[in-house]
DRENTORKOL-3810 file (N, C-alpha, C; in nm, 4 decimals):
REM DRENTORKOL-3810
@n.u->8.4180; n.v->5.9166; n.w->8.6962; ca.u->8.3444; ca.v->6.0199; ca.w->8.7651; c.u->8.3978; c.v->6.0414; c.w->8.9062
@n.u->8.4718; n.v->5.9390; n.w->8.9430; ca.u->8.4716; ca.v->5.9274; ca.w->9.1132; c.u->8.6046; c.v->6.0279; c.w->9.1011
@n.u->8.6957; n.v->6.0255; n.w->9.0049; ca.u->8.8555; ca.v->6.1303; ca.w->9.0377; c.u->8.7780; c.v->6.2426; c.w->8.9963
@n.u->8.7065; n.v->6.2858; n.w->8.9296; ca.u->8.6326; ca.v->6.4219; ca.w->8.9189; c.u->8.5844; c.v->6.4790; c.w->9.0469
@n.u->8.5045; n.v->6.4010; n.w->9.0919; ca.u->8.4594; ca.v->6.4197; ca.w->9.2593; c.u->8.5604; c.v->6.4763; c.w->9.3421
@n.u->8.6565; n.v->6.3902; n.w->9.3441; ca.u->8.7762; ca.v->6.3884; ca.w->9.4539; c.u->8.8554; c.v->6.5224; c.w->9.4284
@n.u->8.8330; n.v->6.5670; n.w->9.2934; ca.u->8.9482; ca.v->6.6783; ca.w->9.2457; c.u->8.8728; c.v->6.7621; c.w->9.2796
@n.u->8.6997; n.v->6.8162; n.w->9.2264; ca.u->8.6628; ca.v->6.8804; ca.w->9.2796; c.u->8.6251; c.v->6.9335; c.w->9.4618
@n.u->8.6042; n.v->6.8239; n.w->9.5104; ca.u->8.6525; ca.v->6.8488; ca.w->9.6718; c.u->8.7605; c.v->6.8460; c.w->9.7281
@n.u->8.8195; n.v->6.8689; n.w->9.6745; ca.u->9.0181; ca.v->6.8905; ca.w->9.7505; c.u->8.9871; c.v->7.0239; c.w->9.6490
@n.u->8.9659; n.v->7.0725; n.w->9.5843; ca.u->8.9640; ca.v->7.2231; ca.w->9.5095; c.u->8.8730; c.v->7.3461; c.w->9.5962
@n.u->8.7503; n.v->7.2482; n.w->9.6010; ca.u->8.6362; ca.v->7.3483; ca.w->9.7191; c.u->8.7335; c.v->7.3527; c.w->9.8701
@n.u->8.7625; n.v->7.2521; n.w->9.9043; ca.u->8.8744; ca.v->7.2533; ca.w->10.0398; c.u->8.9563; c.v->7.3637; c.w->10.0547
@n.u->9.0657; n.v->7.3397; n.w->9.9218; ca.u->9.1520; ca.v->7.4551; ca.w->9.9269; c.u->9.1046; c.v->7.5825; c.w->9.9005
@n.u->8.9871; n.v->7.6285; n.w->9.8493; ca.u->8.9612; ca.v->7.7522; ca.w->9.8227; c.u->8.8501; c.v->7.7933; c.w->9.9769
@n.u->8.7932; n.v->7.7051; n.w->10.0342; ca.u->8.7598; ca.v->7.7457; ca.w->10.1506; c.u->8.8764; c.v->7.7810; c.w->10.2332
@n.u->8.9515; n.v->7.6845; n.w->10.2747; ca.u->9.0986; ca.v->7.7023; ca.w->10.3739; c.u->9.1876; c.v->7.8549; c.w->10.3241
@n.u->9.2133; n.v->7.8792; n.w->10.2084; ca.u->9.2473; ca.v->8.0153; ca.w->10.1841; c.u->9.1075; c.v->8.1397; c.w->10.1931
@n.u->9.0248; n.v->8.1127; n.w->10.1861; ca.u->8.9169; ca.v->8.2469; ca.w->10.2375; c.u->8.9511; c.v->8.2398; c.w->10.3727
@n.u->8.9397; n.v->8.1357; n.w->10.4732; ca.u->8.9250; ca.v->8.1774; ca.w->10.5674; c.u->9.0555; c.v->8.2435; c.w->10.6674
@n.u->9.1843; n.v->8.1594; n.w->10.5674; ca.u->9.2991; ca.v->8.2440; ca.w->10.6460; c.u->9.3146; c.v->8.3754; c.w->10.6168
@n.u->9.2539; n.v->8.4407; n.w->10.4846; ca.u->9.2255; ca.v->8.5738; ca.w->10.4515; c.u->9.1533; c.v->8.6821; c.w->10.5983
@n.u->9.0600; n.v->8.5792; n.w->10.5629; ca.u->8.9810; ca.v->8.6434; ca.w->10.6773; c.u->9.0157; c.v->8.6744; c.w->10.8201
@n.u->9.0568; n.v->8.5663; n.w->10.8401; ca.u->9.1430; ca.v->8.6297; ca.w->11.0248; c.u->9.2797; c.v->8.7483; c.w->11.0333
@n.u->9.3039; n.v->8.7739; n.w->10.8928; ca.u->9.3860; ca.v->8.9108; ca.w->10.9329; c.u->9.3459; c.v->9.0016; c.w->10.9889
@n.u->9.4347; n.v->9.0471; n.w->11.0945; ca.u->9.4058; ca.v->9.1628; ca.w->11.2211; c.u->9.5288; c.v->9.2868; c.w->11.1805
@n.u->9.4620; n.v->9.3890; n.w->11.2172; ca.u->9.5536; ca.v->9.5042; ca.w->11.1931; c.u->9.4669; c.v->9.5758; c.w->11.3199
@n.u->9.6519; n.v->9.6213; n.w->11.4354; ca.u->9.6257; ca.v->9.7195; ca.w->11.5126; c.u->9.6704; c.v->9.8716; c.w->11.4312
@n.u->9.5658; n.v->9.9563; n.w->11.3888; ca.u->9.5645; ca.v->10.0871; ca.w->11.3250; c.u->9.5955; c.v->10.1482; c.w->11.4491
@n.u->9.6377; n.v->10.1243; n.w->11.5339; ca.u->9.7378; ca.v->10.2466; ca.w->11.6141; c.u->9.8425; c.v->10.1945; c.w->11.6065
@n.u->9.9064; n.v->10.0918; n.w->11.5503; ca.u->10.0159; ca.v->10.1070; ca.w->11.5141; c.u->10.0952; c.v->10.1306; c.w->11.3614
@n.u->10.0186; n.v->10.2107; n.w->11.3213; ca.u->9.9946; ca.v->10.1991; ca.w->11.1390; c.u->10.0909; c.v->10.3141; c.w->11.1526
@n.u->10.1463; n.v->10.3190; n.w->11.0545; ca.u->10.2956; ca.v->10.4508; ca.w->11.0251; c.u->10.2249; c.v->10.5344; c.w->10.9183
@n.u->10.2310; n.v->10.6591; n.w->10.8732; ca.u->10.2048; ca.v->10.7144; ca.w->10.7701; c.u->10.2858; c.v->10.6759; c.w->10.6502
@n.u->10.3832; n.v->10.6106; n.w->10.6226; ca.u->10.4861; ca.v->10.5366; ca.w->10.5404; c.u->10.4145; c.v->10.4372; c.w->10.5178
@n.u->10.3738; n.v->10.3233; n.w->10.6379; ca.u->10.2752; ca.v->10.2266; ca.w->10.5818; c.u->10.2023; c.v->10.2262; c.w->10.5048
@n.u->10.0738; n.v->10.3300; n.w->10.5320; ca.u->9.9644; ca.v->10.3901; ca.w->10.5358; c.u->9.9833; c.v->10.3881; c.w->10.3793
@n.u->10.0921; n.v->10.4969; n.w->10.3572; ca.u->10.0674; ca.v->10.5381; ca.w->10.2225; c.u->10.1278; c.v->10.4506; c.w->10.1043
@n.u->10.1925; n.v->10.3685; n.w->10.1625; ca.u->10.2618; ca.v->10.2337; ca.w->10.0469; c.u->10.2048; c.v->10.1093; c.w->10.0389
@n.u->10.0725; n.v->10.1743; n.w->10.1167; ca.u->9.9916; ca.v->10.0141; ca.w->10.1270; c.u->10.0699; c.v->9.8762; c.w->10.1967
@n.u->10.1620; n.v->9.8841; n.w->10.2546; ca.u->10.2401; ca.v->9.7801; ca.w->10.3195; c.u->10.1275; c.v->9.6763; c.w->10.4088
@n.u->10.0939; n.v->9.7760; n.w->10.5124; ca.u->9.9598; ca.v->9.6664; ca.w->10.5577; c.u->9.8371; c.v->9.6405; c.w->10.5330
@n.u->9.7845; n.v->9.7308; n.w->10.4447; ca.u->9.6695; ca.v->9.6616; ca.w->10.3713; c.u->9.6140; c.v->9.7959; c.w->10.3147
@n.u->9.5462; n.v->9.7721; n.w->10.2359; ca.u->9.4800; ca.v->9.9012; ca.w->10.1664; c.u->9.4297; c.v->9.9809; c.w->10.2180
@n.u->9.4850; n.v->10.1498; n.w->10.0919; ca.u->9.4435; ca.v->10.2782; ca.w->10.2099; c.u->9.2794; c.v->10.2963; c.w->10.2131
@n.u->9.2635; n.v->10.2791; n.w->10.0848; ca.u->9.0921; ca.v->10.2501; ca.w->10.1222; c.u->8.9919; c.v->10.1664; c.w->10.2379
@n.u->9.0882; n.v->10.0659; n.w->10.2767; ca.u->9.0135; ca.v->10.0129; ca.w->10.3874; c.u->9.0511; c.v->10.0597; c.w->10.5123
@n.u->9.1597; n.v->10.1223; n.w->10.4929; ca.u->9.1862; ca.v->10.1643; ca.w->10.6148; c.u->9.0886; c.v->10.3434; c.w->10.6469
@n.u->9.0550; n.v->10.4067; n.w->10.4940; ca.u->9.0102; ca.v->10.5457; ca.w->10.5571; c.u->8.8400; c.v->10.4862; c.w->10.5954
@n.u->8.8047; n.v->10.3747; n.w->10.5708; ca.u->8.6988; ca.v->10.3046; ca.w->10.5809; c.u->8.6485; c.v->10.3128; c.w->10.7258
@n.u->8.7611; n.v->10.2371; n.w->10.7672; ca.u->8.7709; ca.v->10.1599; ca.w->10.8611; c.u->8.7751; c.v->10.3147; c.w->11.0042
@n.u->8.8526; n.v->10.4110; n.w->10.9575; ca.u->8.8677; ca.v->10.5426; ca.w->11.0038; c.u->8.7462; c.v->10.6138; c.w->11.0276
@n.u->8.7059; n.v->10.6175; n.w->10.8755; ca.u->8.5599; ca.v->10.6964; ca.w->10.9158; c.u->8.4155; c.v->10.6448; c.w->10.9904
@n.u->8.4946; n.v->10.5125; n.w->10.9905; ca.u->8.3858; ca.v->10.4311; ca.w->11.0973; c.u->8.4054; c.v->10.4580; c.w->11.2604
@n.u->8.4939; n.v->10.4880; n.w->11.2129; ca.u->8.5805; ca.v->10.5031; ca.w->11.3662; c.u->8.5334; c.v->10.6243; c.w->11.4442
@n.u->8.5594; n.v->10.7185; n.w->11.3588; ca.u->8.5587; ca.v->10.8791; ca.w->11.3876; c.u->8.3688; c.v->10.8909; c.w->11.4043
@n.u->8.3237; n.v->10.8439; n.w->11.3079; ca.u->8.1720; ca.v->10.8511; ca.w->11.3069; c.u->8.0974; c.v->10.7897; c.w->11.4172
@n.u->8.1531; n.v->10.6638; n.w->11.4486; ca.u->8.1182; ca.v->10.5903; ca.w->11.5807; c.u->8.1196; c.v->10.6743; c.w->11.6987
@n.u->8.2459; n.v->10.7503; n.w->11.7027; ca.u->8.2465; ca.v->10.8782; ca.w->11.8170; c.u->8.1418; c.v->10.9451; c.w->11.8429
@n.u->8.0861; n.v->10.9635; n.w->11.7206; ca.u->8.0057; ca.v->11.1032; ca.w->11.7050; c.u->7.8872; c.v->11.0747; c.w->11.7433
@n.u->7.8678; n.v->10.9479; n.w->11.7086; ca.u->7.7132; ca.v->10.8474; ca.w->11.6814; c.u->7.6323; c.v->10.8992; c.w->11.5745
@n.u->7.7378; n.v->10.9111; n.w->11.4359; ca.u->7.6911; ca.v->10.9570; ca.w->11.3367; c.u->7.6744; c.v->10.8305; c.w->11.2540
@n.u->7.5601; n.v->10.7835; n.w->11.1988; ca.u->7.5553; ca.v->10.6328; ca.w->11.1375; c.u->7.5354; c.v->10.6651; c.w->10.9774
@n.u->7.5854; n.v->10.7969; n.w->10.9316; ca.u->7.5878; ca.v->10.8422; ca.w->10.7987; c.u->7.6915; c.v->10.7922; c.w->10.7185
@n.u->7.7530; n.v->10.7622; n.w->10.6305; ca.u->7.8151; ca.v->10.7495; ca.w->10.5698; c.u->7.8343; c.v->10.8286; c.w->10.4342
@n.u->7.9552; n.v->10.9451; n.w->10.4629; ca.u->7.9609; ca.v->11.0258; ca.w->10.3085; c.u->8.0579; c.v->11.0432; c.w->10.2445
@n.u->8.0296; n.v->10.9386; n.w->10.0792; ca.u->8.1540; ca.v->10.8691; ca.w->10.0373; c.u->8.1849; c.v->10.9910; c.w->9.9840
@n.u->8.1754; n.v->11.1276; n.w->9.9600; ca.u->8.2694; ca.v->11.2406; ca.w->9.8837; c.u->8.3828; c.v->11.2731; c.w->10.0094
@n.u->8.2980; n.v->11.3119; n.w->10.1290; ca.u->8.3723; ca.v->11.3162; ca.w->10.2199; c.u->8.4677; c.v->11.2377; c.w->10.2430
@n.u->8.4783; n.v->11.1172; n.w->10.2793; ca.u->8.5641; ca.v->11.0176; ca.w->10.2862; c.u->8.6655; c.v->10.9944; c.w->10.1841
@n.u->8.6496; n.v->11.0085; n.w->10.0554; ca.u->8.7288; ca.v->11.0451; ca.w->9.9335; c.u->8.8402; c.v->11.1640; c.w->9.9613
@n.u->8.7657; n.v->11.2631; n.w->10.0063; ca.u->8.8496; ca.v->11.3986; ca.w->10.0572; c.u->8.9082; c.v->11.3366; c.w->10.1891
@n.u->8.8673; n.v->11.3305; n.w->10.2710; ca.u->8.9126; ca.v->11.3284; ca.w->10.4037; c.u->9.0893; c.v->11.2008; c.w->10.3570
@n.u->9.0737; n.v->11.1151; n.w->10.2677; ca.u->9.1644; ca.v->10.9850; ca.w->10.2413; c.u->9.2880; c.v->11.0906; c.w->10.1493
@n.u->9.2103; n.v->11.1502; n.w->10.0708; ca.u->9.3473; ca.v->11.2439; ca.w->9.9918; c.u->9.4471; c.v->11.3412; c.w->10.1046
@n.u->9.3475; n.v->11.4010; n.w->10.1656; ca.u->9.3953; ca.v->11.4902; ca.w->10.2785; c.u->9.4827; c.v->11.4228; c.w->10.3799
@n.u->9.4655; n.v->11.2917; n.w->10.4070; ca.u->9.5244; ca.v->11.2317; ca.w->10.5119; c.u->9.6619; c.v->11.2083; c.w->10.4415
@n.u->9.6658; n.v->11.1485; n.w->10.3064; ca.u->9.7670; ca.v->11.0983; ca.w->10.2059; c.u->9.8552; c.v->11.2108; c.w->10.1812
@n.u->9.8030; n.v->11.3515; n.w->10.1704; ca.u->9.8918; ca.v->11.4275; ca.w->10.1466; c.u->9.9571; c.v->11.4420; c.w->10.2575
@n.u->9.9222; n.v->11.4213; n.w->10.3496; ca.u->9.9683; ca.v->11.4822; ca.w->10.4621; c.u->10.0658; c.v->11.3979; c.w->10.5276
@n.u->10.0330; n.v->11.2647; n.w->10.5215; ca.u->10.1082; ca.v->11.1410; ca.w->10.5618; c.u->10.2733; c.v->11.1666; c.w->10.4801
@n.u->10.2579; n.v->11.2101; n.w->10.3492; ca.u->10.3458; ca.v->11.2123; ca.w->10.2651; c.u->10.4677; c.v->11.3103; c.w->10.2822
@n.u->10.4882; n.v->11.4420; n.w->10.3878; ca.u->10.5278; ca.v->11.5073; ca.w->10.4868; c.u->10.5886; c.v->11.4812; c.w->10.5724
@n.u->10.4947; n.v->11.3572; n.w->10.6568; ca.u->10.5330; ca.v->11.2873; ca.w->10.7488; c.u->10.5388; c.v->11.1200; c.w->10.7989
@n.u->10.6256; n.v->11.1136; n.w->10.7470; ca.u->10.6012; ca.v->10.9437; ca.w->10.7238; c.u->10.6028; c.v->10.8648; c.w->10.8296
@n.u->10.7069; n.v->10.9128; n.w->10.9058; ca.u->10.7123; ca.v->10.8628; ca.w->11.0370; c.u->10.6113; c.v->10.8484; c.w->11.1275
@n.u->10.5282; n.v->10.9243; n.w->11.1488; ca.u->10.4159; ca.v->11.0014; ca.w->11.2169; c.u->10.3461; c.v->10.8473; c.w->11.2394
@n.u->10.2898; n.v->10.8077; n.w->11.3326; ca.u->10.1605; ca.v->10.7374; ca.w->11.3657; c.u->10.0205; c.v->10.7702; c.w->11.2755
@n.u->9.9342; n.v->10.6718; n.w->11.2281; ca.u->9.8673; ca.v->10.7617; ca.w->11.1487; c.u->9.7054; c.v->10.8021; c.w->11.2278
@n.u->9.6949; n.v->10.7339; n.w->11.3337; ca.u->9.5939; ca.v->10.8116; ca.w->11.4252; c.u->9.6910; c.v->10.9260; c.w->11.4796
@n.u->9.7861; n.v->10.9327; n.w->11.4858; ca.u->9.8482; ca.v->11.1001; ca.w->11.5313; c.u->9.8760; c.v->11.1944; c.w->11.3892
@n.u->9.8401; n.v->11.1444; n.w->11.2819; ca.u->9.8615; ca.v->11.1974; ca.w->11.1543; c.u->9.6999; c.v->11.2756; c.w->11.1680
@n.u->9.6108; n.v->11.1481; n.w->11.1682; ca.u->9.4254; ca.v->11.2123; ca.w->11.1517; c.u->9.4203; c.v->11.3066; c.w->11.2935
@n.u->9.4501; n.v->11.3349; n.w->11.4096; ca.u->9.4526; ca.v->11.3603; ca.w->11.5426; c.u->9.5326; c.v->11.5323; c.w->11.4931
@n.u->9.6616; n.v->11.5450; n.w->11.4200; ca.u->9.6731; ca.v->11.6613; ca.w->11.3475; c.u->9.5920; c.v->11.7703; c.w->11.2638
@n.u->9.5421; n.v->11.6620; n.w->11.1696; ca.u->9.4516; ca.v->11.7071; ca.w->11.1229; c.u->9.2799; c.v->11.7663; c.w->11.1473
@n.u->9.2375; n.v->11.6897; n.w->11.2454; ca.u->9.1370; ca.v->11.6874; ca.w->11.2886; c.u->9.1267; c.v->11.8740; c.w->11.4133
@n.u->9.2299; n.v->11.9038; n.w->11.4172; ca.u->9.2551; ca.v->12.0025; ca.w->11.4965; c.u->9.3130; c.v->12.0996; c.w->11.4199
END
């Protein structure tokens, strides 16, 4: 019983120690490329139009959340990114938004 123990806590260990290095990933989104953006290189586009419309809404002091919108607003950005890859992608939404 006692190597059962031991295997199971060196197993809970390692699966805590990998959540939490998950967790401290940082992404500066002003430095996100529309190339990134759209190849998923730094992390998913969904979290990132997430993370956007939190952003943009925070401006507003709009505490709504509207997932059709956000669906549209993520295609629109994607098409558009896809044009311009190079582009910054707060200067990609900053295009658009105007």
């Amino acid at each position: 019983m006692v190597p059962f123990r031991a295997a199971a806590a060196a197993l809970l260990a390692a699966t805590l120690m990998a959540s939490q290095a998950e967790a401290q990933v940082m992404v500066d989104v002003s430095k996100i490329t529309c190339d990134q953006y759209i190849t998923q290189r730094i992390t998913h586009t969904r979290s990132v139009n997430i993370w956007l419309s939190g952003f943009y809404a925070g401006r507003r002091n709009n505490p709504v959340l509207d997932t059709q919108q956000l669906e549209r607003n993520g295609n629109k950005l994607s098409r558009f990114c896809e044009s311009n890859r190079d582009m910054l992608l707060l200067d990609a939404v900053g295009a658009l938004k105007n």
